[in-house]
C-alpha atoms as one frame of an Amber mdcrd trajectory, in Angstrom:
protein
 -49.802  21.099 -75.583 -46.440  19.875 -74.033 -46.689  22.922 -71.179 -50.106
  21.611 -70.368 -49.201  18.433 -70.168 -46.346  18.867 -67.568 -48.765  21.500
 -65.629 -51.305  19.164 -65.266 -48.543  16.601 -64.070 -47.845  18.463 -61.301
 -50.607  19.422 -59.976 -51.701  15.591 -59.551 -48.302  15.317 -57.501 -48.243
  17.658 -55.077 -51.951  16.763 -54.785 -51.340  13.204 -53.772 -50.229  12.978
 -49.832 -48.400   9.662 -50.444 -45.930  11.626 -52.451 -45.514  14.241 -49.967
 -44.004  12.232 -47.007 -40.654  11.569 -48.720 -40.464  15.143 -48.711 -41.098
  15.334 -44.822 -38.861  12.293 -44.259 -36.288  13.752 -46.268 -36.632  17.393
 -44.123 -36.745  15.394 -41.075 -33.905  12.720 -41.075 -30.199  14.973 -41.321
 -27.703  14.327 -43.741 -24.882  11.735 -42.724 -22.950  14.735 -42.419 -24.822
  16.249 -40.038 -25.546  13.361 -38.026 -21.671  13.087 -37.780 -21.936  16.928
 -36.358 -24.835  15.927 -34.090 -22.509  12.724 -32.424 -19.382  15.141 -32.364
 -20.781  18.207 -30.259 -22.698  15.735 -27.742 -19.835  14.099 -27.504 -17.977
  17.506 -26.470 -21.133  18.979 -24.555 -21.805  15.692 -21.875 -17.423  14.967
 -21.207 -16.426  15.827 -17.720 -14.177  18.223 -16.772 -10.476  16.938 -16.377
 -10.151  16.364 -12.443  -7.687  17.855 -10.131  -5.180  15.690  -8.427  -5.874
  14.596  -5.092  -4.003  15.838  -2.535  -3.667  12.403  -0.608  -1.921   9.328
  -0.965  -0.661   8.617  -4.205  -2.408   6.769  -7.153  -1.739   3.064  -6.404
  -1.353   3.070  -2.814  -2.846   0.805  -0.255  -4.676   1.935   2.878  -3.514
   1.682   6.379  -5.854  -1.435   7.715  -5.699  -2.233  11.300  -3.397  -5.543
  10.666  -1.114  -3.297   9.185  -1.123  -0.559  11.728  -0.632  -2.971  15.067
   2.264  -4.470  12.572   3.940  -1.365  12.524   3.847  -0.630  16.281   5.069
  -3.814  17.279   8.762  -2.852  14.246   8.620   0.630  16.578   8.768  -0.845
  20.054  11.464  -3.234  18.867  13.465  -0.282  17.715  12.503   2.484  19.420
  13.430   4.985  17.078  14.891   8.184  17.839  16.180   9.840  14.193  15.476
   9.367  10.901  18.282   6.873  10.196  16.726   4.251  12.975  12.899   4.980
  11.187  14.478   3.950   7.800  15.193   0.899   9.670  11.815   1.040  10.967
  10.208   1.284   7.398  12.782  -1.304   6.209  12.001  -4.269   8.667   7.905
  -3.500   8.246   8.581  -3.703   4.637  10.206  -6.724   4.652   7.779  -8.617
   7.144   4.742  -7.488   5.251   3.481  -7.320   2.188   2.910  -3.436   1.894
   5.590  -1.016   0.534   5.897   2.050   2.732   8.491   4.750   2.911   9.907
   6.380   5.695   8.124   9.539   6.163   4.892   7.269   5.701   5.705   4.783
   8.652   6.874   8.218  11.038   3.498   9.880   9.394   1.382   7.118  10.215
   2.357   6.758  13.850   1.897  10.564  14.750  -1.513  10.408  13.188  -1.971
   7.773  15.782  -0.192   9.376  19.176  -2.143  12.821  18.118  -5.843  11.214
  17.702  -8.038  11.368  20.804 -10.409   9.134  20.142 -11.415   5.850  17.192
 -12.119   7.014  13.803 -13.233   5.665  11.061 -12.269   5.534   7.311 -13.729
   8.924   6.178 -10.770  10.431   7.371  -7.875   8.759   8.497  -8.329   5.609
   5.146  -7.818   3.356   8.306 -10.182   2.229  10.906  -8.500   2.538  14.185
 -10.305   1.164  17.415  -9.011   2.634  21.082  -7.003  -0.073  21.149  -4.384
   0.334  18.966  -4.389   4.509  19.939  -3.600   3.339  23.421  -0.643   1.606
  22.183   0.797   4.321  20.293   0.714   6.404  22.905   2.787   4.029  25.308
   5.130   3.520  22.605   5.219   7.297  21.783   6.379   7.568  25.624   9.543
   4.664  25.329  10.311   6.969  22.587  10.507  10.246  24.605  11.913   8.219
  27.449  14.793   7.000  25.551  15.453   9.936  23.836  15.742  11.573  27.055
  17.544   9.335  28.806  19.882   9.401  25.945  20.621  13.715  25.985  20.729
  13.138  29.779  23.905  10.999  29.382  25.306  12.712  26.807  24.828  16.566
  27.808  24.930  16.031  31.950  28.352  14.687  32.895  30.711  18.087  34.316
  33.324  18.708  31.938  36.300  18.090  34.103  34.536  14.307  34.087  34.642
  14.599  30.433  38.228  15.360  30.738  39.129  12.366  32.777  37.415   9.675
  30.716  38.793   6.736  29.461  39.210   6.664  25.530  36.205   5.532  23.898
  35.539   1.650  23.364  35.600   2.451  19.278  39.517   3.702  19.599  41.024
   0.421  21.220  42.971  -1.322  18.387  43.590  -5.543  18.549  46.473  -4.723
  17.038  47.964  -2.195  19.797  47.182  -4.840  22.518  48.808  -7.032  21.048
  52.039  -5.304  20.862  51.983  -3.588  24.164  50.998  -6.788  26.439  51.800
 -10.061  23.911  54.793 -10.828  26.114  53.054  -9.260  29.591  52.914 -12.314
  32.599  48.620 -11.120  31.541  47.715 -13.539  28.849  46.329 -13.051  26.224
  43.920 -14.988  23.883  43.734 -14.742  19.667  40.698 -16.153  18.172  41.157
 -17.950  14.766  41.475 -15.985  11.831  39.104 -15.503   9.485  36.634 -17.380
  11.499  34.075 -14.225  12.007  32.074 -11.665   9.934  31.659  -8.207  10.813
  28.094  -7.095  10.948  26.468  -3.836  12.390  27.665   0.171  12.100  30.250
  -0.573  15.233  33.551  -2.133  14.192  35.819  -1.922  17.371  34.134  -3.051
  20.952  35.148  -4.427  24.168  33.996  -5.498  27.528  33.673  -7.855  30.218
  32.171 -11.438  29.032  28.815 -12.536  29.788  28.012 -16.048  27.943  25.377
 -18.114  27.162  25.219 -22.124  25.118  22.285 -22.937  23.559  21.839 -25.142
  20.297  19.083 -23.639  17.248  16.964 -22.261  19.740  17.666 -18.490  21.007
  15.211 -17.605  23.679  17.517 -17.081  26.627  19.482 -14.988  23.952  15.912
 -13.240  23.593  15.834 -13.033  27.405  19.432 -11.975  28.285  19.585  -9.088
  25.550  16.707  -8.104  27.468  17.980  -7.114  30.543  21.006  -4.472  31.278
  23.789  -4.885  29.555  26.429  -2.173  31.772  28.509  -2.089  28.059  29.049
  -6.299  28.872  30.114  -8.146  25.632  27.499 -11.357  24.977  29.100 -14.329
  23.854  26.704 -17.202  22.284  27.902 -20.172  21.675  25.439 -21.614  19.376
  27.276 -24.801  18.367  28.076 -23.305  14.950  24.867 -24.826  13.451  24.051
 -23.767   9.662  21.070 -24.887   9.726  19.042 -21.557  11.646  20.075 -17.935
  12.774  20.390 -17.617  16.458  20.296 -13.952  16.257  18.046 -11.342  14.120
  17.278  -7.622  13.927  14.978  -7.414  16.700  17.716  -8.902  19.512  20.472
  -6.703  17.981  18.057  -3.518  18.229  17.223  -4.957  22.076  21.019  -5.152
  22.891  21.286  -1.105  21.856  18.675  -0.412  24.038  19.937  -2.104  27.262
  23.101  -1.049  26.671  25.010  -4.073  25.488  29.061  -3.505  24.045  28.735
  -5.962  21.306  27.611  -9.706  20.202  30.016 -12.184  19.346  28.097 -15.654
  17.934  29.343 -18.950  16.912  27.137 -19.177  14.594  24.907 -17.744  12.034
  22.458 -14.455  11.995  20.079 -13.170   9.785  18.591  -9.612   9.042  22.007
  -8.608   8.068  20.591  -5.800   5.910  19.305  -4.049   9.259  21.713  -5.092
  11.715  24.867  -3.318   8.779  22.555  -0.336   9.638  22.329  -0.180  13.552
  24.524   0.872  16.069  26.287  -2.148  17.184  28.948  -4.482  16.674  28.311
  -8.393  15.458  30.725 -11.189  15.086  28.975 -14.194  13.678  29.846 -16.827
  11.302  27.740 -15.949   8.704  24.151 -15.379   7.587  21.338 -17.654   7.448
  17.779 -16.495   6.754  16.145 -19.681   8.851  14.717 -18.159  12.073  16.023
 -20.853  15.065  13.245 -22.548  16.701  12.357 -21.850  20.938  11.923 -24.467
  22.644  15.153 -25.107  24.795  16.314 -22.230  27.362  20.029 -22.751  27.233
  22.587 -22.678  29.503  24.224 -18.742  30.990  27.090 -17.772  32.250  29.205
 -21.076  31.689  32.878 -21.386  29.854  32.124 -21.820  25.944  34.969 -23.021
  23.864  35.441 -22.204  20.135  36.886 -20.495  17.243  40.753 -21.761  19.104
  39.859 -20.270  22.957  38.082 -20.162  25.572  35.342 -17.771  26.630  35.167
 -17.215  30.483  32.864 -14.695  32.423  34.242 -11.996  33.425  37.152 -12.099
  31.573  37.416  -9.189  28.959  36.706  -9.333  24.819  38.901  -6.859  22.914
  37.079  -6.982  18.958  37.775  -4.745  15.694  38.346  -5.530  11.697  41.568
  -7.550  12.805  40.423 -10.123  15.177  39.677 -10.864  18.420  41.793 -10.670
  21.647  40.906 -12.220  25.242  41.982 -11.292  28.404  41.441 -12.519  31.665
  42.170  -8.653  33.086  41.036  -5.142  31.618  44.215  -4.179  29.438  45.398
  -0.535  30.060  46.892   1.192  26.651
């Protein structure tokens, strides 16, 4: 009786399809376990493949825009550089007036990407949109570059070497000190500046020349306009009326004074840029630093007698200047 019972039991239940769709739920929905599985290999199948590295600029960097670019070649035709120590002063000075942080190599990179394109391009493959434009500059500047280079070898390589023989001592070798002893009691006389009155600024210690001069009062653009012309290894004396208040000279007017040719600077008064100037080829005397940039609107006065610092500054007269002072002399001195 019990077995038919329980036979008879089952047979009503697999009979009935209301009981059967647990069954098919059941068969149809996966265990947690395997839904776990399921999540884990689609997970694995649908991830990308780890990317290479790109082989351009780094992660983080900025792109050359045009602002940037015209920013540049204005640093380069200040400078004019013509080895890798004047295009770390290149990067330094573009770095400092802009926002962007750029190396060396990047700066020099940049600008023969410019002199070697042909025609505009766009961002696709330079990251920059250049217009004609700013190529065309380049280019010009790329020529002052090869120009001064040149001119540069020529003066250096071309002079016969019984000339060589024959020249006078270079500027760098004349000592205050020496002068002092050979002609402090000659009928020439002689001139000491105050001590301790002047800081030494730029890669050139020792310098001398005849005296060109120039007064002018927080405003620097006959300074500007002076620098720019040829210097024939003249010293430029500024008498800038020992104002604190702005910097009468900067790294731009030092860098123009290397180019024309200019012996050395000697300011009464402040500069600023010091960084870059401590890392060009030139010798500053100044008072001291000031980053205030002087204003432009009064010329100046050039080639009058300036007074300071305990003498007098004639042109014409020659400037004598290393670590120990400075000398004046109304003659050339002979050592």
């Amino acid at each position: 009786f019990f077995l038919h019972i329980t036979h008879q039991t089952m047979s009503l239940t697999q009979s009935n399809p209301a009981n059967k769709a647990p069954v098919a739920a059941q068969a149809a929905c996966p265990a947690p376990a395997q839904i776990s599985t399921l999540v884990d290999s689609s997970s694995l199948t649908s991830a990308e493949p780890p990317t290479k590295k790109s082989k351009g600029r780094q992660k983080g960097a900025t792109a050359w825009r045009e602002v940037e670019l015209n920013h540049l070649l204005d640093v380069i035709k200040e400078i004019i550089p013509t080895d890798p120590e004047m295009w770390e002063n290149v990067a330094l000075k573009h770095c400092e007036d802009s926002k962007y942080n750029r190396s060396s190599e990047s700066c020099k990179r940049r600008f023969d990407m410019l002199t070697s394109l042909e025609k505009s391009t766009t961002r696709s493959n330079t990251s920059a949109e250049v217009f004609p434009r700013t190529l065309s500059r380049a280019r010009e500047i790329k020529n002052l570059i090869v120009q001064s280079f040149s001119l540069t070898m020529t003066k250096t390589s071309n002079i016969p070497s019984q000339q060589q023989s024959k020249s006078k001592p270079q500027k760098s070798s004349i000592a205050t000190a020496d002068l002092c002893d050979e002609h402090i009691s000659s009928p020439r006389r002689l001139s000491i500046a105050q001590p301790n009155t002047f800081q030494s600024y730029g890669k050139i210690t020792s310098f001398h020349g005849p005296i060109q001069t120039i007064r002018c009062f927080e405003s620097n653009p006959l300074v500007r306009e002076t620098l720019g012309q040829p210097g024939h290894q003249r010293v430029l004396v500024v008498d800038g009326g020992g104002s604190t208040r702005c910097a009468i000279l900067g790294d731009m007017l030092a860098s123009m004074a290397i180019q024309n040719d200019w012996a050395g600077l000697v300011m009464n008064g402040y500069i600023r840029d010091s960084k870059v100037i401590n890392r060009l080829n030139i010798g500053v005397k100044a008072l001291g630093t000031c980053p205030v940039k002087s204003i432009k609107d009064f010329r100046g006065e050039l080639g009058c007698t300036v007074s300071f610092a305990g003498v007098e500054f004639v042109p014409g007269s020659w400037l004598y200047s290393d670590e120990d002072g400075i000398v004046i002399s109304d003659k050339e001195l002979d050592m």
